[in-house]
PyMOL CGO cylinders between C-alpha atoms (Angstrom):
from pymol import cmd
from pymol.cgo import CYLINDER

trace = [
    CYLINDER, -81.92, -142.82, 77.16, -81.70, -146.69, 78.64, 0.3, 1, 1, 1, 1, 1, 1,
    CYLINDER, -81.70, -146.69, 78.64, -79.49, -146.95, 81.68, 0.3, 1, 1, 1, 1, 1, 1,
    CYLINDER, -79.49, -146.95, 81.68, -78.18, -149.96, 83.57, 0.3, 1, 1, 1, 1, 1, 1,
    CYLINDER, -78.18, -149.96, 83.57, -81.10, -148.30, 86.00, 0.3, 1, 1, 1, 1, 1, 1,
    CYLINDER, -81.10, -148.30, 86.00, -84.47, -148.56, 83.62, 0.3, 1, 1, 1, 1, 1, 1,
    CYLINDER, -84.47, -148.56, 83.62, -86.88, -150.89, 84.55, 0.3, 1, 1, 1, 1, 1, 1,
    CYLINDER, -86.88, -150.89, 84.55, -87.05, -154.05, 81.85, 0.3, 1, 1, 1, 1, 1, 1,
    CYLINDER, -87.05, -154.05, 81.85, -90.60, -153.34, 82.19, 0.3, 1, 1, 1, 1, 1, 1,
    CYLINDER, -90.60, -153.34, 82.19, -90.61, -149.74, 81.55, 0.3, 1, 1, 1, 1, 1, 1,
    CYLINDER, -90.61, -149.74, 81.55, -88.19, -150.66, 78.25, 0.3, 1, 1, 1, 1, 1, 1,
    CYLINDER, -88.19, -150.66, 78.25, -90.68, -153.29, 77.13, 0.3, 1, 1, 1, 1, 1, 1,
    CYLINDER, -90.68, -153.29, 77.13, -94.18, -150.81, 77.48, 0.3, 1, 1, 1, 1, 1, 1,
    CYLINDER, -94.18, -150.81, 77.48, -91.78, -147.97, 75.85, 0.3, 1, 1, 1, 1, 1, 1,
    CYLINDER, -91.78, -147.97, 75.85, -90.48, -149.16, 72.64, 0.3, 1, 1, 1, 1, 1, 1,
    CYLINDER, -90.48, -149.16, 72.64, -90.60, -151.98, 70.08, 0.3, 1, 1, 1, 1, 1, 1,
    CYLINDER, -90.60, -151.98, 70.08, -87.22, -153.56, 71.18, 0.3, 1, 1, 1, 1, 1, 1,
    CYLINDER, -87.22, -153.56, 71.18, -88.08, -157.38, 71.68, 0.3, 1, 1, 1, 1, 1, 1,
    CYLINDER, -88.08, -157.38, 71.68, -85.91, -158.11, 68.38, 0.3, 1, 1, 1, 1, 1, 1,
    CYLINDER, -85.91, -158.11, 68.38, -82.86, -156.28, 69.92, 0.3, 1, 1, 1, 1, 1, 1,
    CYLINDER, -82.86, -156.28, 69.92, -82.98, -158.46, 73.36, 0.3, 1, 1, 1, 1, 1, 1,
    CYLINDER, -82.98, -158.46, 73.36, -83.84, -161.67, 71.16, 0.3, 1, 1, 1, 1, 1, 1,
    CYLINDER, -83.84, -161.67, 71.16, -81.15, -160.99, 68.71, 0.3, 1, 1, 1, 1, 1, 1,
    CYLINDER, -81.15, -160.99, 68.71, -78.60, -160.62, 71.39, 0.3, 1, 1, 1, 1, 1, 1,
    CYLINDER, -78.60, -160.62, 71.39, -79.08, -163.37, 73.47, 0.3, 1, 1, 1, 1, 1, 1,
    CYLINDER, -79.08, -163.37, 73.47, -81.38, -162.23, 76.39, 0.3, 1, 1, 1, 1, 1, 1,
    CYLINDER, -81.38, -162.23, 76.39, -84.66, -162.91, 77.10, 0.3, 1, 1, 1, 1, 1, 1,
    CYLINDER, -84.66, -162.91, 77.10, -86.37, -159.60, 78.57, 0.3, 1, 1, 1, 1, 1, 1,
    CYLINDER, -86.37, -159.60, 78.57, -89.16, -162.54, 80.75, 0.3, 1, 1, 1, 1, 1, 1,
    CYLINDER, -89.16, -162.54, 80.75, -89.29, -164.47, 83.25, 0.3, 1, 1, 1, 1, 1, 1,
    CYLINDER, -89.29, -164.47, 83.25, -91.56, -167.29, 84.38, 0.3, 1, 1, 1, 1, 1, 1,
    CYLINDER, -91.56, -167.29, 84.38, -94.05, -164.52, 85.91, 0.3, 1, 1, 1, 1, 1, 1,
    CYLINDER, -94.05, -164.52, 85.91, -93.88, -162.30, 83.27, 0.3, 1, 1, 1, 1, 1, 1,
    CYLINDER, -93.88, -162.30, 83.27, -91.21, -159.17, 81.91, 0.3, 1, 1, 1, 1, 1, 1,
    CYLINDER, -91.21, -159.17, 81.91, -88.38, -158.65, 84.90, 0.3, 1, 1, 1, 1, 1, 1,
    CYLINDER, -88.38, -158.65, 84.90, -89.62, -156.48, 87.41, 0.3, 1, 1, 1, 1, 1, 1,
    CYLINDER, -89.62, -156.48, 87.41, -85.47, -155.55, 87.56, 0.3, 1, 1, 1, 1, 1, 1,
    CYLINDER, -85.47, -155.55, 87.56, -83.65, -152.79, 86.22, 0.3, 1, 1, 1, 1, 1, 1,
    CYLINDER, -83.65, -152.79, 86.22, -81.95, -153.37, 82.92, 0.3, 1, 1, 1, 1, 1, 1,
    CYLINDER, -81.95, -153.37, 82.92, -78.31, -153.96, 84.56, 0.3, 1, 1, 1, 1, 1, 1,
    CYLINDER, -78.31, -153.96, 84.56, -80.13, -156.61, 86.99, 0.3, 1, 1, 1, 1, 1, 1,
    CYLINDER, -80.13, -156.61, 86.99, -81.56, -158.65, 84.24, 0.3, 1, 1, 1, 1, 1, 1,
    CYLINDER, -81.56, -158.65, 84.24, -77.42, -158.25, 82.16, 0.3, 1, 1, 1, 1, 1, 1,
    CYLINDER, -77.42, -158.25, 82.16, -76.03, -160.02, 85.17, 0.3, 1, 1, 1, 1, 1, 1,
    CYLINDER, -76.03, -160.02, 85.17, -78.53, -162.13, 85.72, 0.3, 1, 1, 1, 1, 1, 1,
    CYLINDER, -78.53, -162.13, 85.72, -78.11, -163.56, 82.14, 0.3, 1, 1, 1, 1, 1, 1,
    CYLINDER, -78.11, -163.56, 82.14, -74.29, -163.31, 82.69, 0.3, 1, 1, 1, 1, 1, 1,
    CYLINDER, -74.29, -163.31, 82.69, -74.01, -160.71, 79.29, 0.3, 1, 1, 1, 1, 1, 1,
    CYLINDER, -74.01, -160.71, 79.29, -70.38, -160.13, 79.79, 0.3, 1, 1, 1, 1, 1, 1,
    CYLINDER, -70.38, -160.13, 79.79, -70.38, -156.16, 78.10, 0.3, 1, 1, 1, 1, 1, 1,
    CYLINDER, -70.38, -156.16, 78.10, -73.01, -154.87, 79.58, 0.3, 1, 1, 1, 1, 1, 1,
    CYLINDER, -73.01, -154.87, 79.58, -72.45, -151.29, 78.80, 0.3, 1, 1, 1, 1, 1, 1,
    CYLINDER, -72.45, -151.29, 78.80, -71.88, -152.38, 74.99, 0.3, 1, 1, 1, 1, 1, 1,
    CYLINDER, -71.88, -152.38, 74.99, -75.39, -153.94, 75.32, 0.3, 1, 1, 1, 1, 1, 1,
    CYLINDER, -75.39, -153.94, 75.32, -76.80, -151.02, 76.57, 0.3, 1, 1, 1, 1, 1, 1,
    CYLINDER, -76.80, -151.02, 76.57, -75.15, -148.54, 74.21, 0.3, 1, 1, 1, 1, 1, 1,
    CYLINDER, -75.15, -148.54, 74.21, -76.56, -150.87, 71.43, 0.3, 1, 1, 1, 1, 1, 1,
    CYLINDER, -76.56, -150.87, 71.43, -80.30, -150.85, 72.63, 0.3, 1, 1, 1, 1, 1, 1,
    CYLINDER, -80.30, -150.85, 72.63, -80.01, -147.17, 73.04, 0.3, 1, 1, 1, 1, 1, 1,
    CYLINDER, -80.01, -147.17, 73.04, -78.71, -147.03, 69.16, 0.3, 1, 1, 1, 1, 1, 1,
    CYLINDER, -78.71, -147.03, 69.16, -81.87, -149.33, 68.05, 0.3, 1, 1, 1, 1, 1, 1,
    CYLINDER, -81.87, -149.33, 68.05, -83.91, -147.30, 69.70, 0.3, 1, 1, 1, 1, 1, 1,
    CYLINDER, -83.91, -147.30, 69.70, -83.16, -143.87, 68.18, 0.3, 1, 1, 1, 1, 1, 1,
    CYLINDER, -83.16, -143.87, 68.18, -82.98, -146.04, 64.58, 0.3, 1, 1, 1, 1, 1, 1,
    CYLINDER, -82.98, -146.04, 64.58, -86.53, -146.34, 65.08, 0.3, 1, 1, 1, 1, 1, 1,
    CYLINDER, -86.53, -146.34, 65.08, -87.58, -143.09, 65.35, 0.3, 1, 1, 1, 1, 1, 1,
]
cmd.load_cgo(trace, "trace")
């Protein structure tokens, strides 16, 4: 399960969920590469104003994939 604590990169080498940040708004890179930040980092970062709704959406993606 994704947490506000996973590392972007970690979510990015895990599972196929570049369409989920995309479609939502938030770019999972920076100009060096994926965010070396934890998942809740790179929400406020982007100013995503329900993070936990984010979240609880990746986390539903993900187990539609499997």
């Amino acid at each position: 399960m994704i947490t506000k604590d996973t590392l972007v990169e970690d979510i990015l080498r895990q599972y196929d969920v570049m369409a989920y940040f995309i479609k939502n708004g938030v770019s999972p890179f920076s100009c060096a590469g994926a965010y070396p930040e934890s998942l809740g980092r790179l929400l406020e970062i982007k100013k995503v104003k329900d993070a936990d709704a984010f979240i609880q959406g990746l986390n539903k993606y993900i187990v539609g994939q499997h």
